[in-house]
C-alpha positions as CSV (number, residue, x, y, z in Angstrom):
1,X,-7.5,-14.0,6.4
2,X,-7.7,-10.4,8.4
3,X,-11.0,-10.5,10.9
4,X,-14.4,-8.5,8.8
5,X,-15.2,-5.4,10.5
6,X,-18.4,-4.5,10.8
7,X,-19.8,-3.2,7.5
8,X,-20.6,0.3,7.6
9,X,-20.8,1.7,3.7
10,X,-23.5,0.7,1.5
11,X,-23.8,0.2,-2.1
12,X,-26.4,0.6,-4.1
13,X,-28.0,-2.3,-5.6
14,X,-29.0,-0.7,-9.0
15,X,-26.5,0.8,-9.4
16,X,-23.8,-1.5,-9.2
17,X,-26.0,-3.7,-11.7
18,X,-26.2,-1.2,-14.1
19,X,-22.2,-0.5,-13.5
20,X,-21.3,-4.3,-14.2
21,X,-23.5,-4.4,-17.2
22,X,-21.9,-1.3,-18.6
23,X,-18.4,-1.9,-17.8
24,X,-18.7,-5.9,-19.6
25,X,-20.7,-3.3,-22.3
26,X,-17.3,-1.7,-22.6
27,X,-14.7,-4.4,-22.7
28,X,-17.1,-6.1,-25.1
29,X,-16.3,-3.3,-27.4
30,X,-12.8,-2.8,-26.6
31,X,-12.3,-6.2,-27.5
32,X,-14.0,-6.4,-30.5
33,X,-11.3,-3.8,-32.3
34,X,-8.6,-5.9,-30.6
35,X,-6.2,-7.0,-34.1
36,X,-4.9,-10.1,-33.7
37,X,-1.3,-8.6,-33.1
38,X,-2.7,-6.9,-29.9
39,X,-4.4,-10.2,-28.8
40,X,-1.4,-12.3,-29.3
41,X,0.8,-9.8,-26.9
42,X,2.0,-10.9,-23.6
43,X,-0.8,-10.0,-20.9
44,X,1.9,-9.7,-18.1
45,X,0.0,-11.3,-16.0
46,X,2.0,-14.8,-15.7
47,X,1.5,-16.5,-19.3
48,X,-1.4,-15.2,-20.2
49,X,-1.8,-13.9,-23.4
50,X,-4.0,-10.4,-24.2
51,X,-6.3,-13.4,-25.8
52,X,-6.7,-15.3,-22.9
53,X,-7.0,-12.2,-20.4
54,X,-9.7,-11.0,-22.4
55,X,-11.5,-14.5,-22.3
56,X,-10.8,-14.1,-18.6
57,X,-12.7,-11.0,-18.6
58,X,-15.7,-13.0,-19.7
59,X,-15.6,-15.1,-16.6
60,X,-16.3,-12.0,-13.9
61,X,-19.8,-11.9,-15.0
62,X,-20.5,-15.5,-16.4
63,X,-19.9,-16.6,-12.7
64,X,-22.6,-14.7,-11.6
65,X,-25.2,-16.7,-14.5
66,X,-23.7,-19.9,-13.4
67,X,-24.3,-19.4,-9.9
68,X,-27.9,-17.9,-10.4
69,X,-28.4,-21.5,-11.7
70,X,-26.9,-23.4,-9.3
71,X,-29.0,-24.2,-6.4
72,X,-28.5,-21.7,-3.8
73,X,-26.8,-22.3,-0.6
74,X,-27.7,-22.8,2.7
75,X,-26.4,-19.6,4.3
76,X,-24.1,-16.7,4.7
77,X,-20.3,-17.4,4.9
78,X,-18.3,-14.7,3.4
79,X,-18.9,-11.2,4.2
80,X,-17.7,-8.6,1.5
81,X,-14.9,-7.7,2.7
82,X,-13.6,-10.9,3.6
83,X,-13.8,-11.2,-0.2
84,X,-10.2,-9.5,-1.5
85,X,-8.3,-11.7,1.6
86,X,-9.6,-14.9,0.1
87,X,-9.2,-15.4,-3.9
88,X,-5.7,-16.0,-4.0
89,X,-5.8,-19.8,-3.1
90,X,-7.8,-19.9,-6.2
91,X,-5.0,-18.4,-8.5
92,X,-4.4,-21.8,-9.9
93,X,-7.6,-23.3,-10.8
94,X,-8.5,-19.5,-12.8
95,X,-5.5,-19.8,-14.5
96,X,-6.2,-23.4,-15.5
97,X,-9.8,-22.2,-16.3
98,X,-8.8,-19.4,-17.9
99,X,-6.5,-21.0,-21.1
100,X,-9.2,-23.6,-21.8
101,X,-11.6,-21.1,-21.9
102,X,-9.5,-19.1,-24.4
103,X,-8.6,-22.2,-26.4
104,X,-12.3,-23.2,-26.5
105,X,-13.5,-20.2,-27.7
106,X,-11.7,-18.4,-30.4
107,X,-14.0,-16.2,-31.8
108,X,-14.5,-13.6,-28.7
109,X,-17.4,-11.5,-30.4
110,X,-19.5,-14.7,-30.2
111,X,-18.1,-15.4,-26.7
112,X,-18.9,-12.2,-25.2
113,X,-22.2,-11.6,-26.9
114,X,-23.2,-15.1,-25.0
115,X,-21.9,-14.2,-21.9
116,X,-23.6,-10.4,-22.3
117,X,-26.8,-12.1,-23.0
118,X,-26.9,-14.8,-20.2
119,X,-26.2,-11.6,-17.6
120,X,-28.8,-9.2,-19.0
121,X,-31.2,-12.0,-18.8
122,X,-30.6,-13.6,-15.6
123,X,-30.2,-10.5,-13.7
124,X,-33.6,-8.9,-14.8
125,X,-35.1,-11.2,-12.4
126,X,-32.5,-12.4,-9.7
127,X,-33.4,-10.9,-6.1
128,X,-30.7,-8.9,-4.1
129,X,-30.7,-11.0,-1.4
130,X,-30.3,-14.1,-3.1
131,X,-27.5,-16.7,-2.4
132,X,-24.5,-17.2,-4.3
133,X,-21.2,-19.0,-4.0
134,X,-18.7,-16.1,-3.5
135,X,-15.9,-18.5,-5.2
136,X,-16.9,-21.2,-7.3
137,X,-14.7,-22.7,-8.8
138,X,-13.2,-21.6,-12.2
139,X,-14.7,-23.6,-15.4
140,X,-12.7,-26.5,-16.5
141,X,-10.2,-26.0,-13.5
142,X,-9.1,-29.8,-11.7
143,X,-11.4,-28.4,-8.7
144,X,-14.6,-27.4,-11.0
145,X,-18.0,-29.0,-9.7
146,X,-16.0,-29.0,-6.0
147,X,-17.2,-27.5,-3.3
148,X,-17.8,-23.5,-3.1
149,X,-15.8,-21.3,-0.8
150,X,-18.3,-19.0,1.0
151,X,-21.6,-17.7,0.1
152,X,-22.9,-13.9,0.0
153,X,-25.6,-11.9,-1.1
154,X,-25.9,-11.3,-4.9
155,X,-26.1,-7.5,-4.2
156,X,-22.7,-8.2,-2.2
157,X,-21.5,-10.3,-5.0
158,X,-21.8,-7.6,-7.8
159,X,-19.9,-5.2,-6.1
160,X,-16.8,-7.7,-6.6
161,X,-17.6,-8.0,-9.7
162,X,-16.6,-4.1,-10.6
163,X,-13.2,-5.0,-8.8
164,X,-12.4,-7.9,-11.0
165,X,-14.2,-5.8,-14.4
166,X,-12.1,-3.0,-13.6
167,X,-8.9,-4.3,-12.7
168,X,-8.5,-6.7,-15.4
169,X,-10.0,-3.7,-18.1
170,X,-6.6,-1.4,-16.9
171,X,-4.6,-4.8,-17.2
172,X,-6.0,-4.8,-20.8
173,X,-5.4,-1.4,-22.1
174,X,-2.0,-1.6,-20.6
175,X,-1.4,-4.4,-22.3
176,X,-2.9,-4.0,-25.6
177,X,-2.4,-0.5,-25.9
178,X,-6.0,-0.1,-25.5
179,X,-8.2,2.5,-24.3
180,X,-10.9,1.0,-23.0
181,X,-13.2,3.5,-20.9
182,X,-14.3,2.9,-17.3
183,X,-18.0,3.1,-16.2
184,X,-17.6,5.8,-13.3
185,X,-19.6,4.0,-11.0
186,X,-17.7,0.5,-11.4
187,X,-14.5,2.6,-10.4
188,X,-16.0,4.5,-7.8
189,X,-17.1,0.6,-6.2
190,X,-14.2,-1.1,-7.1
191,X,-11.9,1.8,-5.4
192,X,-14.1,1.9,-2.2
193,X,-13.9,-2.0,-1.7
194,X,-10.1,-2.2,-1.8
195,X,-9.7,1.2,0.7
196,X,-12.0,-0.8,2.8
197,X,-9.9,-3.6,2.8
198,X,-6.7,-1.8,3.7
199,X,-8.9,-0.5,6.9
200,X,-9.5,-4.2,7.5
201,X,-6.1,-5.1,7.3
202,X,-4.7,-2.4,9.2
203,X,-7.1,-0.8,11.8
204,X,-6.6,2.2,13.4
205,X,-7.2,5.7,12.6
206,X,-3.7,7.5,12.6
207,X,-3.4,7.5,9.1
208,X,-5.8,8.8,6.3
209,X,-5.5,7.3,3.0
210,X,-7.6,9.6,0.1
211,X,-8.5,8.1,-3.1
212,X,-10.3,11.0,-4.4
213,X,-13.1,11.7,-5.4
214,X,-14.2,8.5,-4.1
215,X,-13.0,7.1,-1.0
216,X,-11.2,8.3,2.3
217,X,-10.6,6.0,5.1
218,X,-8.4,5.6,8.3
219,X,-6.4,3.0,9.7
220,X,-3.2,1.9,11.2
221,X,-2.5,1.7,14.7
222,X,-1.2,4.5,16.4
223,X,-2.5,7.4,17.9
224,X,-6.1,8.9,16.6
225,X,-6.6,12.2,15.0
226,X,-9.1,14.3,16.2
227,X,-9.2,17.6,14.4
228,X,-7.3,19.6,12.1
229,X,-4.9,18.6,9.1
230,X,-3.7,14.6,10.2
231,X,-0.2,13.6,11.2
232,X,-0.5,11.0,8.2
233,X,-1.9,11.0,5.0
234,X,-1.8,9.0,1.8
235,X,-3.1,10.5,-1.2
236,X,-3.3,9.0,-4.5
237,X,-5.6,8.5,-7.7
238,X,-8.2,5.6,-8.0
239,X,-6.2,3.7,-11.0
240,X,-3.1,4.3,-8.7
241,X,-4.8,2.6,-5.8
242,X,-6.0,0.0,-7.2
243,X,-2.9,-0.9,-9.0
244,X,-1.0,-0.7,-5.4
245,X,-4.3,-2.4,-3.7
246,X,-3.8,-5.3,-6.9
247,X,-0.3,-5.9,-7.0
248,X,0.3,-4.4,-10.4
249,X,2.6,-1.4,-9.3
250,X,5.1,-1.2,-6.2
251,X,4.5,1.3,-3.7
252,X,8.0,2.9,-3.8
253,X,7.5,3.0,-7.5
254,X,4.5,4.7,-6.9
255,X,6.5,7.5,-4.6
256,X,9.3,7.1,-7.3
257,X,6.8,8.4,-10.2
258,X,4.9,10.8,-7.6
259,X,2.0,8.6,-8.0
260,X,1.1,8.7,-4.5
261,X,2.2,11.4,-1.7
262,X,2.8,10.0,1.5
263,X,3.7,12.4,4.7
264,X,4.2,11.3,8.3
265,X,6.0,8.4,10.0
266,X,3.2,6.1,9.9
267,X,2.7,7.0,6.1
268,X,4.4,4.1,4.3
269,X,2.2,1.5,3.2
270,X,4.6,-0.9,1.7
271,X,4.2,-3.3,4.2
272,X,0.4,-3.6,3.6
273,X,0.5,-4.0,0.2
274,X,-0.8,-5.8,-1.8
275,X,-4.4,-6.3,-0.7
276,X,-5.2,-9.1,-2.8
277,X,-2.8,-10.9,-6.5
């Protein structure tokens, strides 16, 4: 796992509750016009169906209920952006989780007004600072009821939850042919965290990556820009980035499709990439 950095952006708390809130809003929607054709098409995300990834999509919020009634832990491990760096030992265990969720719950509209409920309600009185298990483990998976990796903040903890709501609503429309809208301010956290990220894994500051209009950041070693235009600079769209940042496109298929522009010799990210599976 890359070192933290220190923190330096801030998110703020409201906001990013009322962004998870109305990005599950969305995808409960979404998912409530599914047909069943669309819900039995491949997910392309290993086996999963569209069914099960939208029961998955349940479980990015329902963590944060089930953790709010847990006990909560001790202390701080897991800084936010140590976060993207450490969920893919879990891979298994969600996957696991994931199809018995799915098969356990067929009707979805009942599933996600439970889940919608149990979030409204348990956030409307949970403090920002309090304690949560940044990865428990996934319901019904061989490790559930093990012990949790990490603990952070809750107000830390939301803003992963707009990666995983976002990420896994574009894996959905794509998917389903849906078109499922994104809460601006889910995309605008989600986008930020992962830029972050990159700066964690690659420090530096002779290269500018721009998401526009939501995050700029520098990093990769090499000589440090000062002033005027930089030597190297990445420039792509948010969905763009956090398809790179997520494994779901290839960077040169991103340059292929003129997805991303890239100048300079220390412009080529595909040796960075992804940022998290």
């Amino acid at each position: 796992m890359p070192p933290a950095r220190k923190r330096t952006r801030t998110y703020d708390p409201a906001k990013i509750r009322a962004a998870v809130l109305a990005q599950f809003g969305n995808v409960r929607q979404g998912v409530h016009t599914l047909t069943e054709e669309q819900l039995a098409r491949p997910a392309r995300l290993g086996d999963w169906s569209v069914r099960e990834l939208a029961a998955h999509l349940t479980m990015a919020v329902e963590t944060v209920s089930r953790n709010l009634d847990r006990p909560e832990p001790g202390a701080k491990e897991l800084a936010l952006l140590d976060w993207p760096f450490a969920t893919a030992a879990r891979a298994g265990d969600i996957a696991d989780g994931t199809r018995e969720l799915a098969r356990d719950n067929p009707d979805l509209d009942a599933l996600y007004a439970r889940v919608e409920q149990r979030i409204t309600e348990r956030l409307a009185t949970a403090p920002d600072d309090r304690l949560l298990a940044a990865l428990p483990q996934a319901p019904g998976s061989a490790r559930a009821g093990g012990t949790p990796i990490g603990a952070m903040p809750l107000a830390d903890y939301l803003v992963t939850r707009t990666v995983e709501l976002v990420v896994h609503t574009d894996d959905l429309n794509r998917a389903a042919g849906a078109d499922i809208p994104l809460d601006r301010q889910a995309l605008a956290a989600c986008t930020r965290l992962l830029a972050d990220a990159l700066a964690v894994k690659a420090p530096g500051a002779s290269t500018e990556v721009r998401i526009p209009p939501y995050a700029v950041v520098q990093c990769v070693e090499g000589p440090r820009h000062t002033r005027g235009t930089p030597p190297n600079v990445v420039e792509t769209d948010p969905l763009t980035w956090i398809r790179l940042a997520t494994g779901r496109t290839e960077w040169q298929t991103a340059l292929d499709e003129a997805k991303v522009s890239a100048s300079g010799e220390r412009a080529d990210l595909g040796g960075l990439l992804p940022l998290m599976g």
